[in-house]
C-alpha positions in Angstrom: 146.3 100.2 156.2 142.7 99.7 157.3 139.7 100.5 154.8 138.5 103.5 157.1 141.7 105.1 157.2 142.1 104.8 153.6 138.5 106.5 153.7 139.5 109.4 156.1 143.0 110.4 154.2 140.6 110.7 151.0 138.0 112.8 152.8 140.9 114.8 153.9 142.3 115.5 150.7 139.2 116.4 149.2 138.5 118.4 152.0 141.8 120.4 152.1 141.2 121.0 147.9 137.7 122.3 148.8 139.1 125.1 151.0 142.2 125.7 149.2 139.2 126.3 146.3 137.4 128.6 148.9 140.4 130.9 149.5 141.7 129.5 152.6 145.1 128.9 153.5 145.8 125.2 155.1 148.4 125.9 158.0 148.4 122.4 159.1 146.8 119.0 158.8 146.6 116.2 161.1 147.9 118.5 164.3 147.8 116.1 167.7 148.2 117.1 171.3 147.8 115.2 174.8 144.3 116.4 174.3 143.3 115.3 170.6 144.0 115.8 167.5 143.2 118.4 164.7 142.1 117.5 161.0 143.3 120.7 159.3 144.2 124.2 160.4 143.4 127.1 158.1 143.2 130.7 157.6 140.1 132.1 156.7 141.3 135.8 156.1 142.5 136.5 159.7 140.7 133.8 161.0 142.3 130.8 162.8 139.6 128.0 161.3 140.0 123.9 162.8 138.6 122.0 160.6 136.7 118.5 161.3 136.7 116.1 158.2 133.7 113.5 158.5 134.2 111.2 155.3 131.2 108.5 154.5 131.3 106.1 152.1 127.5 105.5 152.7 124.7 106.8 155.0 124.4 103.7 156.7 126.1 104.8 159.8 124.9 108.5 159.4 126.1 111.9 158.0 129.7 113.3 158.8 127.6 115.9 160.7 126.0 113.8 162.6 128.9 112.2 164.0 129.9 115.5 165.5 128.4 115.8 168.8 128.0 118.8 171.4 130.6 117.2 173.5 133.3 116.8 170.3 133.1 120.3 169.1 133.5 121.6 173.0 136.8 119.2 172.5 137.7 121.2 169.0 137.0 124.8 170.6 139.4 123.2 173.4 142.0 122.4 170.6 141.6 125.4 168.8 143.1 127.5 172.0 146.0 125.2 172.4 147.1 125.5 168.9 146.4 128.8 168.9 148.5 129.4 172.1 151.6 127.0 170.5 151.5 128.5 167.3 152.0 131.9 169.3 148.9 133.0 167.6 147.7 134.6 170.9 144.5 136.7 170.2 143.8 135.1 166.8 139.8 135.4 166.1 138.9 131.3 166.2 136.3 129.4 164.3 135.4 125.4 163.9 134.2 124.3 160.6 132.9 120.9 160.0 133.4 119.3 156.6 131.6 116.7 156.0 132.3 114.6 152.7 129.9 111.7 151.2 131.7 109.8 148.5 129.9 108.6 145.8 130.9 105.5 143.9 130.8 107.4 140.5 130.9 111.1 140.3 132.4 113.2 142.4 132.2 113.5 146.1 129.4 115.1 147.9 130.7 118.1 150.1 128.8 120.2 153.0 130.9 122.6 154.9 129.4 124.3 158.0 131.3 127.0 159.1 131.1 128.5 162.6 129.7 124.7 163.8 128.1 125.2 166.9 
């Protein structure tokens, strides 16, 4: 398994804890499609949330959040209706969150979470 794999499977993990932690419910993680694929699937409440899970081991390439452009969160609204529609969640309030997780080599991880990422 490649080093940036190993890196996005940790970032995931710590993501899913962190909104487990917030009161979420995880419905599904790692989700794909013909279209894409979806980190994590939640409940926020009533609320369908995909999740985006941007892990860094440095800044050197930029944030997480910065790596999630106008045209990638048009392809996560897109994603959020078809697993809305397969899940036979028709109607289901949507939302996209980006989580965006910095680890640090001692301490523990930094972790922004921008809900309703637009």
């Amino acid at each position: 398994m490649r080093l940036k794999d190993n890196v996005g499977i940790y970032g995931e993990q710590v993501a899913v804890t962190h909104l487990e932690h917030a009161g979420f419910v995880v419905l599904e993680r790692n989700w794909r499609c013909d279209i894409g694929e979806i980190d994590i699937v939640a409940l926020d409440g009533a609320t369908v949330v995909v999740c985006e899970v941007k892990t860094r081991s440095g800044l050197g390439y930029g944030s997480g959040l910065e790596a999630v452009t106008p045209e990638k969160l048009a392809r996560l609204y897109r994603l959020a209706l078809r697993w809305r529609d397969e899940a036979g969640r028709a109607g289901a309030e949507l939302r996209v969150d980006v989580i965006a997780v910095h680890r640090r080599r001692h301490g523990d991880p930094q972790i922004v979470h921008v809900r309703g990422a637009q």
